[in-house]
N, C-alpha and C positions, 0 to 999 in steps of 0.2 A: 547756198542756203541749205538748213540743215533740218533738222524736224525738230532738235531741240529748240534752237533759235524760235523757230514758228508758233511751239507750247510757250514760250516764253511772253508772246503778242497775247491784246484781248480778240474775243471774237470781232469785234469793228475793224482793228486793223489790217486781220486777216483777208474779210471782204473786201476791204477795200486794195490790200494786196492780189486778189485773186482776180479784181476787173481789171486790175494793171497790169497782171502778168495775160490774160483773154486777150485786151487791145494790143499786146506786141504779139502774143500766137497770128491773130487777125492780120497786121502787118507784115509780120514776117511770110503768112503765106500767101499774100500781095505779092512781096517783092520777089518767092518763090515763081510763082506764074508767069510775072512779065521778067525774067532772067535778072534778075537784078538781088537776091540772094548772094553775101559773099560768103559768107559764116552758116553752113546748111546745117552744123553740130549744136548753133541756137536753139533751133524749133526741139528738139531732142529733149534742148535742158529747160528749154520754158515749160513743155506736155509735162514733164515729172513735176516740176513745181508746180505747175497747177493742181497733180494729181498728191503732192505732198499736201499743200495748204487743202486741198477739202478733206483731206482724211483728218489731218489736225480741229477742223473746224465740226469733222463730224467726230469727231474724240469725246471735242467739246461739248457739243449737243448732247451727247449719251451719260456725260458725266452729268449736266445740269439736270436732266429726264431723272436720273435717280433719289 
């Protein structure tokens, strides 16, 4: 996922991209704890997309503010 792709979504979709990408961080550091992680380069690319989608979202919020 890209940041263009992300400007492209409305704010709704965003959010609702970002509780879905939270409940896999959440999971993924489940299966981190009890050894059950196979893919440990996931939680990596999920933390940036969560931190891509709120910048996009807070983008948005400062364009509408104007």
């Amino acid at each position: 996922m890209n940041a263009q792709e992300l400007r492209d979504k409305t704010p709704d979709q965003l959010r609702d991209q970002l509780v879905a990408l939270k409940k896999e961080a959440f999971n993924l550091r489940f299966q981190q704890a009890t050894s059950q992680l196979e893919n440990t380069a996931r939680m990596r690319t999920v933390r940036r997309d969560v931190a891509r989608v709120m910048t996009v979202l807070n983008e948005k919020a400062r364009e509408a503010a104007k």
